[in-house]
N, C-alpha and C positions, 0 to 999 in steps of 0.2 A: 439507695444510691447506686446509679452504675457500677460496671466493673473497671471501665475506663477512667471514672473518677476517682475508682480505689486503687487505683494503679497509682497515680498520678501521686496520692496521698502516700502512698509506703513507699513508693521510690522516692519520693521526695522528701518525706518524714526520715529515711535512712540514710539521706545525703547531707541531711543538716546536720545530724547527729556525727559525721564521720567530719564534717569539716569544726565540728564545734570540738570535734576532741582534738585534733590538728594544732586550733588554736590554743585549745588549753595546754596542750604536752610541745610546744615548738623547742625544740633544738637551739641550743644555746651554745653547745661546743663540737667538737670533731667526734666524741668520744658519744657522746650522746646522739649526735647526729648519726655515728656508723652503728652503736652497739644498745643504743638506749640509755649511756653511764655506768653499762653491768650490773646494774640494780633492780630487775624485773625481775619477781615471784614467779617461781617454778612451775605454778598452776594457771597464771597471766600465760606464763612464755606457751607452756603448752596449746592451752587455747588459741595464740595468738598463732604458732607453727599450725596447729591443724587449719587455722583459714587460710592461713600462707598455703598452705598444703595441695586443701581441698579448692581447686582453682575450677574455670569451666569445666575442665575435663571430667571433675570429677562429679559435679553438680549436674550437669546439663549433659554431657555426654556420655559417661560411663553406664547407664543404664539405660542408655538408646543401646549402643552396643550389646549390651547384657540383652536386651529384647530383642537384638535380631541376628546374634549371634549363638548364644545360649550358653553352653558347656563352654565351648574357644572363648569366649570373655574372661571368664576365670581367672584366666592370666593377669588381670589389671588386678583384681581382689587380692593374688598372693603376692604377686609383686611390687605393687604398690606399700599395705601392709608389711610384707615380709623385709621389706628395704630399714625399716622403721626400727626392725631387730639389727641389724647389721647397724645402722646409725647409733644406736645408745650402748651395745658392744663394743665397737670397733672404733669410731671416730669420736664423736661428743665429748666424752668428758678429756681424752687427749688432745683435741684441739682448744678446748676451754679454760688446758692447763698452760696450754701453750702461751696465750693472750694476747693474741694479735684482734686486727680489724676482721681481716676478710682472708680468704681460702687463699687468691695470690701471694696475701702475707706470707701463709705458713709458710707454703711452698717457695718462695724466695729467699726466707731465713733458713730451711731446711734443708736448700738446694745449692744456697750462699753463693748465688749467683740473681744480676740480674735478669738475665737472659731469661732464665725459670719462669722469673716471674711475669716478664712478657707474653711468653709462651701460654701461659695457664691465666691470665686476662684475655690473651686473645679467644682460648677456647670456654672461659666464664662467658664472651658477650656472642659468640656463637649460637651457646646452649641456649641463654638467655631470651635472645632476639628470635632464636625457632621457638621456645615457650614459648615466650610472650605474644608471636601471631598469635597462636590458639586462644588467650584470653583476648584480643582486643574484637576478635573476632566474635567470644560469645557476647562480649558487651554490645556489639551492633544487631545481633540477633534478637536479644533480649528487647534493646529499645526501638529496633524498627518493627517490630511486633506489640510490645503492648506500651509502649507511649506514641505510636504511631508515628516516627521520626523515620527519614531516611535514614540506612543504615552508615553513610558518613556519617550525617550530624548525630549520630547515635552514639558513634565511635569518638566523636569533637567533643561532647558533652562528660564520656567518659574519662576523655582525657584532663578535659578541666579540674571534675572529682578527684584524681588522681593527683596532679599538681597542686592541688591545693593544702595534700595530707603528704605528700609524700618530700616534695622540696622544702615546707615548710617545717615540718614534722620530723624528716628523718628516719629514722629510725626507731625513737622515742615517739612519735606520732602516730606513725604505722604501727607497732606493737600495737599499743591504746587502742587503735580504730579498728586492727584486725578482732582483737575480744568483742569488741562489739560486733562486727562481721561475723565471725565462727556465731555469736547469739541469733543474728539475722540469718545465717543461712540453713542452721541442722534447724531452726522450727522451722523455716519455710519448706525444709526437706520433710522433716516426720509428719509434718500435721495432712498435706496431701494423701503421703504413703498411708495412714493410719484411716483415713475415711476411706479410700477406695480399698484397704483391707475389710472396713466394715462391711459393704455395702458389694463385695466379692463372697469374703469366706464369714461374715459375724462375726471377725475376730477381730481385735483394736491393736492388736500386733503385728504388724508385717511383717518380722520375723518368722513366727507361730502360725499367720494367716498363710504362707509359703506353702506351710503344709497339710493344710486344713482342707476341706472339701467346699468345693463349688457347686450348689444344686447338687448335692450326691454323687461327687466324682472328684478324688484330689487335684488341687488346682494344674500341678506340672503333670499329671496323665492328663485330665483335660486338654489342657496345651501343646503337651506332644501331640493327641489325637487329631487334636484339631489342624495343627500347621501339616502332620502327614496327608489328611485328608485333601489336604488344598496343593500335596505337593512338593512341600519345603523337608528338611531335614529336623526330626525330633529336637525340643527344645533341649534337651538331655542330652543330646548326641553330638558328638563333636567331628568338626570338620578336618582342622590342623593335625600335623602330623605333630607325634611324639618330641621329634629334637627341634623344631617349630615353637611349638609349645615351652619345651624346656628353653631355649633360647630366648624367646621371650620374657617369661618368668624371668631368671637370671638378670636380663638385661632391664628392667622394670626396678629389682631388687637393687642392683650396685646401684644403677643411677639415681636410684632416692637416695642410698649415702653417700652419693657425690655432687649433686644439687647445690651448687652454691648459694642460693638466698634460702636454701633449708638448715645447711648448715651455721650459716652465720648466725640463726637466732641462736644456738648454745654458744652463744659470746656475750648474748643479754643476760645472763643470770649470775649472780655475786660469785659462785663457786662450782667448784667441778661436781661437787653431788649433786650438786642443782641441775648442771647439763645432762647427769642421767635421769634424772625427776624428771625434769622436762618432756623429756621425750617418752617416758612410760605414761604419762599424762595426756601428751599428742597422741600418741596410739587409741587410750579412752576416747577420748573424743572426737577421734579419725573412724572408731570403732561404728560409734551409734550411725552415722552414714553408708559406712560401707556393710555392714552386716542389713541394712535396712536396703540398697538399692539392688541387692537380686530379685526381693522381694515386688520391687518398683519396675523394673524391666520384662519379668512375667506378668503382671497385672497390665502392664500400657501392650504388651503383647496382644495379651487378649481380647481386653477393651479395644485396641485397632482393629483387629480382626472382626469382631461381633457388629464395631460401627460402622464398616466401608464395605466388609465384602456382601455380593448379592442385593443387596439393600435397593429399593426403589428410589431414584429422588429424580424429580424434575432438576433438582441441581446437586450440588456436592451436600452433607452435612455442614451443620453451618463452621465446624470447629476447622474442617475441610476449607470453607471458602477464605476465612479469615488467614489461616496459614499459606493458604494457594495464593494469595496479593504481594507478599516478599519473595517467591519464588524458592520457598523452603516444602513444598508438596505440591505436587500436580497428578494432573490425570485426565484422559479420554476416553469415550464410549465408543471403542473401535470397532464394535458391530452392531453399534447404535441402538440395544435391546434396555437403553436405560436402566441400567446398573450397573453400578461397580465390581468389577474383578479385578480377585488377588490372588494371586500367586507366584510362582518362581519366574524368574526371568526377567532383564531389564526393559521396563516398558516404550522408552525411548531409548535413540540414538544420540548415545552424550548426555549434556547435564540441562535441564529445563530451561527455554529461553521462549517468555512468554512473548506471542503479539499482539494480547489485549481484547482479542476478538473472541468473544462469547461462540461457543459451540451448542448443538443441537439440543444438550443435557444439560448447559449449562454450565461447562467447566471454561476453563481458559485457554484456546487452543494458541498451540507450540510451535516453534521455529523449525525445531525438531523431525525426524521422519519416527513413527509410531517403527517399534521391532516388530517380529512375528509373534512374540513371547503373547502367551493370551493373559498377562497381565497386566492392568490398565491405568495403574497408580502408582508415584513415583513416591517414598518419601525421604525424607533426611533425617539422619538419626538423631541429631543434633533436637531434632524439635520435642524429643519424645517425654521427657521432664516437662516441660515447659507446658504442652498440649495434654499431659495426663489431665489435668484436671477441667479441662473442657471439654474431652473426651467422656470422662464421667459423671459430669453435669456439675458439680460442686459450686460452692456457694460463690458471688462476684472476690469476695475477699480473700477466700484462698486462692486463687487465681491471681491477684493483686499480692497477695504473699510471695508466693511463687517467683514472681517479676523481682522482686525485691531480694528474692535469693538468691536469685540467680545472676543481678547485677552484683552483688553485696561477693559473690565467689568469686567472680572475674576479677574483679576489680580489687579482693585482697591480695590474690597472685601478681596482679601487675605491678602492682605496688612494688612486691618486694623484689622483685624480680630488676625494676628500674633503680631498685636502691642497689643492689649490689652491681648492677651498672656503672650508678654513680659513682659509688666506695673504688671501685677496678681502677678508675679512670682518674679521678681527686687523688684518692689516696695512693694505687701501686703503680698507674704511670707516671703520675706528675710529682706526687713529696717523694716515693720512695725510689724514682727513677731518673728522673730530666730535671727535676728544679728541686733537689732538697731543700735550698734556706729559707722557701717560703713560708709565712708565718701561718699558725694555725685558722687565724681569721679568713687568710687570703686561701685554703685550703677549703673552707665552709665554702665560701662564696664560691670556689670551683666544684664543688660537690653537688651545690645547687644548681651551677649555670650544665655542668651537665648528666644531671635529672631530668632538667628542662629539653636539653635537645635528645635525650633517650625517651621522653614520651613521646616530642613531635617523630622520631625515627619508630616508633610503636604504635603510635595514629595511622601513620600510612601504610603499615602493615598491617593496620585492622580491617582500612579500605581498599588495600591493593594486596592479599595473601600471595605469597610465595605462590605458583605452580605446581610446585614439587611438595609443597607443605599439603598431605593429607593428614595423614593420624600424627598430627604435628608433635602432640604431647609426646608420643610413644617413643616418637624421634630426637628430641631435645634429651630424654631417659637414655637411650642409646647411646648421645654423643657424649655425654657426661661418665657413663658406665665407661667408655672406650678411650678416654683424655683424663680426668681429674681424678678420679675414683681410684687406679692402680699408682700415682705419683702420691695421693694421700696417704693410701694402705703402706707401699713399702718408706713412704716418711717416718712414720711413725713404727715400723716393726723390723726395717730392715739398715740396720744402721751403714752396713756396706753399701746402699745405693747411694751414688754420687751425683752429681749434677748434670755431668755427660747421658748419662742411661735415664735418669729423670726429663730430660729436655726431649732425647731420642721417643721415651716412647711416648711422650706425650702426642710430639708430631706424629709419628705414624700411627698411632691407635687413632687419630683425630681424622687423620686424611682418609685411613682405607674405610672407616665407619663412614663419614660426607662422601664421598667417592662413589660407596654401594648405595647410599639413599639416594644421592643427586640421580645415579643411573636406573635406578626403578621407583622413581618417584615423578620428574622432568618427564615433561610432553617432548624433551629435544629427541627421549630416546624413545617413541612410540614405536611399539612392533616389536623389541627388543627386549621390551622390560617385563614380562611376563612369570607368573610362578613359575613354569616350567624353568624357567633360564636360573632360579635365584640358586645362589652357591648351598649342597650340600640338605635344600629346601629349605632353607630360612630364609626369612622376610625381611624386608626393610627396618620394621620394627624390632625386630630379635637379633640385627647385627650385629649391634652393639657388646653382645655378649662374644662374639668374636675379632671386634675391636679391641673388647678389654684383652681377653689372650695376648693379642697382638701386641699392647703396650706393654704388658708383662715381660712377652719374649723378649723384644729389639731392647729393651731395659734392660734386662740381666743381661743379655750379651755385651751391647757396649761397658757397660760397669765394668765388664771382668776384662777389659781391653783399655781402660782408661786407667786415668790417675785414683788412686783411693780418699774415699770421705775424710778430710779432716778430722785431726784427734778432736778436738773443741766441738766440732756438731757431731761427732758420735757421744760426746760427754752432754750436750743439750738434748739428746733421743732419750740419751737413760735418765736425765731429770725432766723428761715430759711424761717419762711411763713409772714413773717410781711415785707411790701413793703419799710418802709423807709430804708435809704442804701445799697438798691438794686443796685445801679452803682459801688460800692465801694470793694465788696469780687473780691480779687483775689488766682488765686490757690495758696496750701499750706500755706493759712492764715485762 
């Protein structure tokens, strides 16, 4: 059987399975709809948080990164991971004793102000809406690659998937289908990784094979020698500066424990031990991924390296021509000696825009003007999960796998991500703000109508991306670190913070973090936006960890210039942090 037919069969064998669990677990109440009913197993919620978790970025993109960045990737491993300790510390099981729906909850009743909670929906569908480009994006990659679909109808088809588990399902749907998701995506991740570990180092651990030898040479000396040879910077070696790096990190770390559809699963579990379960359980299972894709990032390193550079072809590799038709890798024979070169340097002017016209070698020639750079090959890093295993020749089915994982990671992210959308919008603007006496039935049906218009506003972001959205995920982590993440922490530890200094820093940590990304992300400001110029050298992506300061600051200043926190919510702080019956809050009480 083809590989295109076994594409067709696991993507499509993993979409019936997602809408069949949709059907079985449908939503019957508000409660179940936002939270599951609080009744999901601590080992379910986990599993289900690391697919929520583990979205494109981290499936299909973090170990492009890792492979062509090397050492500076790093940052996504600790801080992604390291976010995960500060969640099951700091937040989860006090917000689970709390028993609300959603994050605006808390922070409404904790802020006992409307306003607040305004405030912190507005910067939930912010966060959300810059996530959620990144996944609809990899959904269109995914199927205008290997079901052969333009990447609209790639992105239409996804969205269909998605409405059908996520409006009808809720929350209690999406839980169920994410388990099965986290099943479909860490095999579709190891089983690749573990062959091209065999078939590298003889070893069936990618882990273990990391550091094992290649033909008689450890794989990462290999790797360094070989990318120095050609030019680039040692795989080892890193680029970024020290407070770069650290800012990064940092801002990586808060904004996993300020994530609002991460958080909200520790509102699915019967009790507050359970929302620390949960999340030492997500860490396991977020573990086998990420401990496995440095491993995945050097091996498609290499593997691209050995298949493109030097190499004779009357045309590209065939793994080349296939990727070069979506306009996700290209390349020209700029001194026409038929072969490919790689090395440093951008090979064109801008981003690849094909005009269909076969060149001398064979490749696809470009709208583009070729640079000086003597490098003759564009690629995307996005592709480099996805292309591992056609790169290494692996069987049609693991390739077919692959597709399946990589649709099955996007599309658990978008999921949750449109639900806490929905929950923002049903639940903290409409019951809890503009129309209290609406009855819980008429609350469903608004939860659902807008699920429905947050997918079609996530469709057209799949097929029209932000300008300014590059490392979009990095960005969404930023905004959430610099808005939700210090209004959550001093909720819960600072019983002096009021609702003045809560509202204050939420605005400004929100605005100066979008402010610096809008300005060196946006084509508006070419010329302008370059490292040289970024504050103090941090990056777009590592702002946020200067955001968050910033809501901390304007926070405690207005507080201590305002009126003081009510007796009554400083008396609700000490019975959110005080351990005895801790088994007994459930949601909406």
């Amino acid at each position: 059987m083809d590989t295109q037919t076994l594409t067709w069969i696991f993507v499509g064998a993993s979409f019936a399975l997602y809408i069949g669990i949709a059907i079985w677990s449908r939503a019957g109440s508000t409660s179940e709809f936002y939270v599951a009913g609080g009744h999901v197993h601590p080992v379910a919620n986990g599993m289900a948080t690391a697919a929520d978790w583990m979205s494109a970025a981290s499936f299909i993109s973090m170990a492009g990164i890792i492979a062509f960045s090397g050492y500076d990737a790093s940052v996504f491993l600790m801080g992604w991971t390291g976010g995960y300790v500060l969640l099951a510390l700091l937040l989860a099981p006090y917000l689970r004793k709390f028993g609300q729906f959603t994050v605006p909850d808390f922070i409404g009743e904790r802020y006992y102000s409307r306003a607040a909670r305004v405030v912190a929906v507005i910067c939930l569908i912010i966060i959300s809406f810059t996530y959620i480009a990144g996944q609809m994006r990899g959904v269109g990659v995914v199927f205008s690659r290997f079901l052969e679909l333009p990447i609209e109808w790639g992105v239409i088809v996804g969205m269909g998937i998605v409405f059908s588990y996520a409006v009808l399902g809720g929350m209690k749907g999406i839980t169920y289908t994410q388990v099965a998701q986290y099943c479909v995506l860490i095999f579709a991740y190891l089983v690749p990784a573990i062959f091209i570990s065999i078939l590298i180092t003889g070893n069936p651990i990618p882990q273990i094979g990391l550091g094992a030898d290649a033909g008689g040479e450890p794989v990462l000396q290999k790797l360094d020698r070989t990318l120095v040879d050609l030019g680039f910077t040692a795989f080892t070696s890193g680029s970024k500066s020290k407070i770069d790096l650290i800012a990064i990190t940092l801002a990586l770390m808060v904004g996993t424990a300020g994530l609002p559809h991460v958080i909200v699963r520790f509102f699915t579990v019967p009790k507050v031990s359970d929302a620390r379960r949960s999340a030492g359980y997500a860490l396991v299972f977020i573990a086998l991924l990420y401990t496995t894709a440095p491993a995945v990032g050097a091996f498609a390193r290499l593997n691209f390296v050995e298949s493109v550079h030097e190499k004779e072809y009357v045309a590209a590799p065939q793994w080349v021509k296939t990727w070069e038709g979506i306009g996700l890798i290209a390349w020209t024979d700029k001194n026409n000696d038929g072969v490919i070169q790689y090395g440093p340097g951008a090979p064109f002017e801008g981003r690849a825009a094909f005009t269909g016209e076969a060149g001398p070698s064979g490749e696809r020639l470009l709208a583009n003007t070729p640079t000086a750079a003597e490098n003759e090959i564009l690629v995307d890093r996005d592709i480099m999960v996805l292309a591992n295993p056609e790169i290494a020749n692996l069987p049609g089915w693991v390739i077919a796998l692959v597709a399946a994982g990589g649709v099955a990671a996007a599309l658990s992210t978008a999921a949750g991500l449109l639900l806490v959308i929905s929950a923002s919008i049903s639940h903290d603007l409409l019951k809890k703000t503009f129309r209290p006496q609406i009855t819980e039935r008429t609350e469903l049906l608004a939860a659902r109508a807008s699920a429905a218009a947050a997918i079609l506003v996530a469709g057209y972001l799949g097929v029209n991306p932000p300008g300014f959205v590059a490392q979009v995920v990095a960005l969404a982590f930023g905004l959430a670190a610099a808005s939700l993440f210090p209004a959550i922490l001093m909720g819960v530890f600072f019983k002096d913070m009021n609702r003045e200094g809560a509202i204050a820093g939420m605005v400004a940590g929100l605005a100066v973090t979008l402010a610096y990304i809008m300005w060196f992300k946006s084509p508006w400001f070419a010329g302008l936006n370059g490292p040289e110029n970024w504050l103090l050298g941090i990056s777009p992506e590592g702002f946020g960890a200067v955001g968050m300061l910033v809501n901390f600051g304007v926070a405690a200043l207005v507080a201590r210039f305002t009126s003081p926190t009510p007796a009554n919510v400083r008396a609700m702080v000490d019975e959110i942090r005080l351990p005895r019956g801790a088994g007994d809050a459930a949601p909406g009480h």
